[in-house]
N, C-alpha and C positions, 0 to 999 in steps of 0.2 A: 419781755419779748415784744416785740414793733412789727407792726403789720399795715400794709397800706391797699386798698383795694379801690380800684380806679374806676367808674362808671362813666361811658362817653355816651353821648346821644347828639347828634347833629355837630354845634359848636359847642356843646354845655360839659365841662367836664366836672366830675363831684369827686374830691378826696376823704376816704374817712381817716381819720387817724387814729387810732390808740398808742398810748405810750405809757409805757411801766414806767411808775413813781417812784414804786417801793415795794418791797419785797414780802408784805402785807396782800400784794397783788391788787391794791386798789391801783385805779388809773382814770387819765381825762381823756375827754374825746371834742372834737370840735368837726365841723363841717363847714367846708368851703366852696361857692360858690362862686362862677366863673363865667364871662364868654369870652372867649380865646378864638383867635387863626392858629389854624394847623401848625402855619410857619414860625408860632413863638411860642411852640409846645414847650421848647427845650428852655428858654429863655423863663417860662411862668414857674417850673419844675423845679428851678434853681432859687428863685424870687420867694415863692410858696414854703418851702421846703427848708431852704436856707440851710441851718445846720445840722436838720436831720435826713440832708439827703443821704448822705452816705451812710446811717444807720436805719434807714427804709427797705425793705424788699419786696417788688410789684410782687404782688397775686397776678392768679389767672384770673382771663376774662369770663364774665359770669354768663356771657352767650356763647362761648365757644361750645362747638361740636366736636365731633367726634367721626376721621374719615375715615372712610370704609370705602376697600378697593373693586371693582366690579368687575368680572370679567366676559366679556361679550366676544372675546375675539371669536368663537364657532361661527357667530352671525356673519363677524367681518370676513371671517376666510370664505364661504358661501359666497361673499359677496364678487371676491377677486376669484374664484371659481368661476360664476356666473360670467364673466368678462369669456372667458375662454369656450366653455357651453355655447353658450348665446352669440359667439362671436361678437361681441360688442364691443366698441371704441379701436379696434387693433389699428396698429399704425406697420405691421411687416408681416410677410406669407411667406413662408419658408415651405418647401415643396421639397416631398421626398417619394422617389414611387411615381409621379405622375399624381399623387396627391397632395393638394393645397391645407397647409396646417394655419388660420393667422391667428397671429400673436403678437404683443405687445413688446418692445422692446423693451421699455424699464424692467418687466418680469422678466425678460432674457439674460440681460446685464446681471442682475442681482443674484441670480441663480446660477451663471457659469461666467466661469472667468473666459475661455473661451468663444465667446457671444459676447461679452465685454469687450474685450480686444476688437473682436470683427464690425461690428457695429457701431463704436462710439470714436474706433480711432482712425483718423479720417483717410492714413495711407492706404488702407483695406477696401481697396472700392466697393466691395459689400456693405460698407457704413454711410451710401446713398444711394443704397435701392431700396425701393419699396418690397421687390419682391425675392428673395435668395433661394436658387433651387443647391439641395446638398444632394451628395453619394452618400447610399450607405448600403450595405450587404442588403438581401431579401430579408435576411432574420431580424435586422433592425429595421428594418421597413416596416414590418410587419406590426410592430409594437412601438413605433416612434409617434403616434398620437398617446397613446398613453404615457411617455418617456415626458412629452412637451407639458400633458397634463399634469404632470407630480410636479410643474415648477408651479401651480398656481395651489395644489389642492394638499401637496406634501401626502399626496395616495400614492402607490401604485401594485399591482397584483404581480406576485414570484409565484414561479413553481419551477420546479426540476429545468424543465424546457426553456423559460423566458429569462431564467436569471441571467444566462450566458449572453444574449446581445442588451442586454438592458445596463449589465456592468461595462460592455464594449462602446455602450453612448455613452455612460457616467463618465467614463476614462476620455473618450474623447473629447469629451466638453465639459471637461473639468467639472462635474459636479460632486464634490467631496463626501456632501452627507446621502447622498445615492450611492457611491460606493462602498459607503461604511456599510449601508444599511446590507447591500448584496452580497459581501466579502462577509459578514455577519450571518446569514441566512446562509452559504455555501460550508462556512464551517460547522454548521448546526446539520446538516445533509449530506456527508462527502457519502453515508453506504448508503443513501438511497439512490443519490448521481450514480453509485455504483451498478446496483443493479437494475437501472434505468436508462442505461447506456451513456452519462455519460462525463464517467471518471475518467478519460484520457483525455478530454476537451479541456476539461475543466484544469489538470493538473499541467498541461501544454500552455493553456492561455496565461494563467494566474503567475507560470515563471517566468515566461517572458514578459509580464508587463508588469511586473513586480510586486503581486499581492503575495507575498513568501507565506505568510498564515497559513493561508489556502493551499497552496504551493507544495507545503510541508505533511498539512496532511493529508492530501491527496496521495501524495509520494507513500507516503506511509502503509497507504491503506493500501496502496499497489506494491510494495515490497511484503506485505505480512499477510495479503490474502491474493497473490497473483494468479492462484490456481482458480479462485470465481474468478478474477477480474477478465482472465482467456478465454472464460465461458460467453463474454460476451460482445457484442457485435461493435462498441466504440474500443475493442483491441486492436483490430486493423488501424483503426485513426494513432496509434504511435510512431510519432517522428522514429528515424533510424537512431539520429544522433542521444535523444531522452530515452532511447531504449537501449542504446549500450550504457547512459548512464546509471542506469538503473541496474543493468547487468553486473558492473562492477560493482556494485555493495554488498559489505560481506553481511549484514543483517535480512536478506530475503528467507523470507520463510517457507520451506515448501519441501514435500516429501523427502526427493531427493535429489541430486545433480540431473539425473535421467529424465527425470518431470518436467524439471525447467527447460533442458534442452528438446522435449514435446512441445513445449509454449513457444518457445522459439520457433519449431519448426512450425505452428501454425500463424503466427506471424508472418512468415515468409509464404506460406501459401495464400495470406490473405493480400500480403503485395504483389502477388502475382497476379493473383484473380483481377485487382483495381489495373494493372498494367494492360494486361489484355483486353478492358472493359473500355478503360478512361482514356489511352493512348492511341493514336495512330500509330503507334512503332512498328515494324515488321519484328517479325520472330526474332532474328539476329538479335536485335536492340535487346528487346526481353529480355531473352537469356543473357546478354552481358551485364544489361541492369542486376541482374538480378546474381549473376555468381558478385559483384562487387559486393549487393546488401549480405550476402552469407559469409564473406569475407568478412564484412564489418562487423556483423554481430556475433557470430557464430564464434569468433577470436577470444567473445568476453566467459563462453561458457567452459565451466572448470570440467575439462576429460578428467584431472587425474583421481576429483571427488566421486567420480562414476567405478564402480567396481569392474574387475577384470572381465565379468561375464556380462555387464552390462556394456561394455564396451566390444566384446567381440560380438554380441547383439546387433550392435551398429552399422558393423559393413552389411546387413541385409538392410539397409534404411535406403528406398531409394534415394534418399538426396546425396546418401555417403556413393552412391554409382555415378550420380548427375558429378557430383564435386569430388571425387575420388583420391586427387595429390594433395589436397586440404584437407580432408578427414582423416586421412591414412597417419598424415603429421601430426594433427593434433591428436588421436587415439596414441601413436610411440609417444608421447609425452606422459600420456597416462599409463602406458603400459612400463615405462622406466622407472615410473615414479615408485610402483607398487612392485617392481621387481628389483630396488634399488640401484639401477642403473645410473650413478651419482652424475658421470658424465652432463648426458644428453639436458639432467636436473639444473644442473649448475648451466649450462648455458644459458638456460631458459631464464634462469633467475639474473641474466645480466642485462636483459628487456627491459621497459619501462614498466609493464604491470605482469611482471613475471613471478613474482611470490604471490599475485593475488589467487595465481589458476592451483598455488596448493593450497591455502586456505579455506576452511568447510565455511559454509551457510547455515543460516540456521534450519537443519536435516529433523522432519519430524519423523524419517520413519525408526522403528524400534531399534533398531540398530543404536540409534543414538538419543532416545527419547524414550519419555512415559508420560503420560496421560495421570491427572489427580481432577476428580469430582469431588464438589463438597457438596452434596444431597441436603435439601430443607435449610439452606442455610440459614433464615429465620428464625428456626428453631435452635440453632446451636446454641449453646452457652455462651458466655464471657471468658476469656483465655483461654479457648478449649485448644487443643492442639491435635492436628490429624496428620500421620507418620506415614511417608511410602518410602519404597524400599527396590533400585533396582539397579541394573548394572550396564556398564557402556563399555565401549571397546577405546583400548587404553592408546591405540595407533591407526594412525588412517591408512598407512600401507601395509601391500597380506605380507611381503616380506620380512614384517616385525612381529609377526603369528597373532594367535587369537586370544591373545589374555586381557582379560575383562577389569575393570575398577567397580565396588560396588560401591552406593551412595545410599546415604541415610536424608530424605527429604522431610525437615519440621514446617509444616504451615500454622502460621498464628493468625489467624484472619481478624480474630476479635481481642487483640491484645495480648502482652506476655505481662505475666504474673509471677514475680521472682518472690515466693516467701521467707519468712527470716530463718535464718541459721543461724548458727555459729561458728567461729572460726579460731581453731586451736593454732596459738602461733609461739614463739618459745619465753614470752613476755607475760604468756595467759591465755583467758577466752576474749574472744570482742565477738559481742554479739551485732548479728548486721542486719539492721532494722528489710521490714518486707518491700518491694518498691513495684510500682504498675507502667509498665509501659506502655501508649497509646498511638498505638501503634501496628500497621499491617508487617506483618515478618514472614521472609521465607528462611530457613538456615539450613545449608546444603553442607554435611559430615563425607569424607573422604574415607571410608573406613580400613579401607586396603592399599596404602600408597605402594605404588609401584616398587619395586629391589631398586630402582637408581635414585630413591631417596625422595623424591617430588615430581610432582607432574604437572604439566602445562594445559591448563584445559579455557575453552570458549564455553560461558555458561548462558543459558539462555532462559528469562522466564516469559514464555504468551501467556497473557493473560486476556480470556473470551469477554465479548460484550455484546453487546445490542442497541444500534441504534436505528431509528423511523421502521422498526419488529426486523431489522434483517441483524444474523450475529455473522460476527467476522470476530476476527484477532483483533481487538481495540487498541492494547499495547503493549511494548515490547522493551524488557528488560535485560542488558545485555552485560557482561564482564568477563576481563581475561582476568584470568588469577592461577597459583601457583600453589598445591596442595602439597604438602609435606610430612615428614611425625611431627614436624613442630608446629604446623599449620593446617588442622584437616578440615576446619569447619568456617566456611564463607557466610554472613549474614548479610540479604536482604532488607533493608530496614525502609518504612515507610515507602514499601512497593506501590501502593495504591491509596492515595485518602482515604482516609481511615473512617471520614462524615461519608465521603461519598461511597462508599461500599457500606458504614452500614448505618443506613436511613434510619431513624426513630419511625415506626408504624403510622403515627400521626404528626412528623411534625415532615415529612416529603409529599403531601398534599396526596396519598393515595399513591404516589411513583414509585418505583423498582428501583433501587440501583441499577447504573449501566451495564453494570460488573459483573450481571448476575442472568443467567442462561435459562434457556427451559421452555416450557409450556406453561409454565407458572411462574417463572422468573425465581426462581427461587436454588440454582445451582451454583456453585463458585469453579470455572473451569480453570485448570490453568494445564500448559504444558511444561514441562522442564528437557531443557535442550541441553547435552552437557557433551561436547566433542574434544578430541586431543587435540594441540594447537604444538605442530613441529618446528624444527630451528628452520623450515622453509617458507615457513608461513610468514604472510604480513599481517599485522594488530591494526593496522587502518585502511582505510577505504578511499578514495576519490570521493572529493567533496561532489554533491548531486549539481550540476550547473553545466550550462549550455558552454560550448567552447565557440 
């Protein structure tokens, strides 16, 4: 084997050479010495070397080191911090509020495309002044020194309050990884915005400007927990138009038809109050505003899912006296519906969202639900399985009388475990090895189908959580299905993350699962929602979205 190892020093360069003789592994060696230019390195290499250039291979050099990367950027970003602190070198003052922010333009450009455009492209006569005063709301005012700060320091401070106009500056001046960061932090907090007033802001702003993430769960958390969300003071703040679209979906969660139309009606008192507060209108005005908003929403709420006595209830409702030829209509809708008056039914149904007003929601009170706790859930086994047992009313109108479907509910929370059997077939035995599945399961049995053979039912499972310590309805599992003797048993499969409900003790850093309810977190709640779905019904909803 041939090795060549090179030693340069100023112009002197020294070759050693060894070269195999024989396979004895003796060898010669000679040394060469040289002053050379730079410029006939390649010319001496060729001359020197002659015919064992191409059987040589340079070595490394014998001073080379070894680089190692440093990183000091902390220092440097202090430093372009300090520019901003100190006000120093700024070359533009941008003025918001009556207060003077300066700033450097290269830090503007590079941070929003927005400020890019404005400042560098020359048709903007803003891109030759020293000084640019902006508009912006009070609430960005407010926090627009700090907004300016995060382009130099990549800081800035969220909480419930400041996310909302801090995402309203990112949007406006395009700053992408400030909106990641906010749209990121709002989905991490939609129940604490909840009970902090401010889940309708939030889910208002985020659909119109297109953060749908956000958008989605906000929505959510207002369909599956609307009974807190009316408890609290940013309900008034719903648009009319986001709140009949809300109204239309058949997935809200909530006692019962009667409930929701309470929520409604406190709605409407809370547009009243802001009309008579915030408006110079005479009384006239009011009340016409205001029978149009009862008109619009009032349209979306299902009379015929309200029971007969819940409904003659209603005409003592002052508002049923205030709007009297509107209520009276929609209550005969609901009174045809349950008294099979197919007529008045089938007109109804030739509307644009006229099967949606017989279709149920998801109704938690017992009529159509039960309630299953899984106590210590820590403590349970591996595939343990815990059985409830109860029964629903098999039609939504009284004039199809009161006969009940009973349901057999299996919950597998911590996996199903099928052990092995055997299987007698007319060829022999086969036996069938044991198998685990990893897996959260609900499997909901039909026990009693109905004499017309199958039954059409909306199944529903909520399942409780907790998030920033407030529980609500986390999430909502929803399917039409058709029970029969040939079909009585629907399975749930992989309802829930199966990691994330159930945490290893030490490997969730001390955490709860979500999943998991209590004073100790340690409850598995779930509801089962299980209603009849008639040939009047509709199986889909109005997509959620602004018209």
């Amino acid at each position: 084997m041939t090795s060549i190892i090179i030693l340069a020093a100023g112009s002197y360069m020294k070759f050693e050479i060894f070269k195999v003789v024989n396979v004895q592994g003796t060898k010669t060696d000679s040394w060469i010495w040289c002053r050379i230019n730079r410029r006939s390195v390649t010319n001496f290499w060729k001359e020197a070397l002659g015919p064992f250039s191409r059987k040589f291979k340079a070595g490394p050099s014998s001073n080379a080191l070894e680089i190692r990367r440093v990183d000091n950027s902390s220092t440097v970003l202090l430093k372009i911090a300090t520019l901003y602190a100190e006000r120093l070198m700024s070359d533009i003052c941008l003025v918001v509020g009556g207060t003077e922010y300066p700033a450097h333009r290269l830090i503007l450009c590079a941070t929003s495309e927005v400020f890019q455009v404005m400042l560098m492209n020359p048709e903007w006569s803003e891109s030759q002044k020293s000084c640019i005063v902006l508009q912006e709301t009070p609430a960005c005012a407010a926090i627009f020194g700090d907004f300016i700060q995060y382009f130099y320091t990549g800081q800035i401070r969220i909480n419930h309050l400041r996310v909302m106009p801090i995402l309203a500056l990112a949007d406006k001046y395009n700053v992408k990884d400030l909106v990641k960061l906010c749209v990121e932090y709002m989905c991490e907090h939609i129940a604490h915005a909840a009970v902090n007033n401010q889940i309708i802001s939030w889910l208002q702003y985020t659909l119109t400007c297109g953060h749908y993430k956000v958008a989605q769960m906000c929505q959510n958390f207002v369909k599956w927990n609307i009974e807190l969300v009316a408890e609290t003071t940013d309900y008034g703040n719903f648009e009319p138009e986001i709140l009949v679209c809300l109204l239309q979906q058949n997935d809200i969660v909530v006692v019962n038809e009667m409930t929701l139309y309470s929520c409604v009606v406190k709605w409407l008192d809370l547009q009243k109050q802001r009309l008579s507060r915030d408006t110079p209108n005479t009384v006239g005005d009011i009340d016409a505003h205001m029978e149009q908003l009862v008109v619009e929403v009032m349209s979306h709420v299902r009379f015929p899912m309200m029971s007969p006595r819940q409904l003659a209830d209603l005409l003592l409702s002052p508002l049923t006296k205030t709007y009297k030829e509107f209520f009276v209509e929609r209550m005969a809708i609901g009174m045809a519906f349950h008294s099979g008056q197919t007529d008045l039914v089938q007109e109804v149904l030739e509307t644009d969202e006229g099967r949606l007003l017989f279709t149920p929601r998801l109704y938690t009170a017992d009529t159509w639900s039960t309630l299953l706790s899984v106590e210590n859930y820590p403590l349970l086994p591996a595939y343990h399985t815990r059985t409830l047992v109860f029964s629903s009313r098999s039609s939504l109108a009284e004039h199809a009388g009161d006969h009940a479907c009973e349901w057999v509910v299996d919950v597998y929370p911590k996996g199903v475990w099928f052990r092995k059997f055997y299987l007698i077939v007319w060829q022999g035995t086969v036996e069938i090895p044991e198998s685990v599945l990893r897996t959260v399961r609900v499997s909901i049995m039909c026990r009693d189908p109905p004499p017309a053979g199958h039954t059409r039912v909306k199944v529903g499972i909520l399942i409780h959580g907790v998030q920033d310590g407030v529980e609500h309805i986390r999430m909502v599992i929803e399917r039409n299905h058709h029970f029969g003797e040939t079909d009585k048993v629907l399975n749930f499969d992989d309802l829930l993350s199966f990691d994330e409900l159930n945490i290893h003790p030490g490997a969730g850093g001390g955490k709860s699962s979500p999943y998991l309810v209590g004073h100790n977190r340690d409850i598995l709640k779930l509801h089962i929602v299980i209603a009849p779905l008639s040939d009047v019904c509709s199986t889909t909803a109005p997509s959620f979205t602004i018209k």
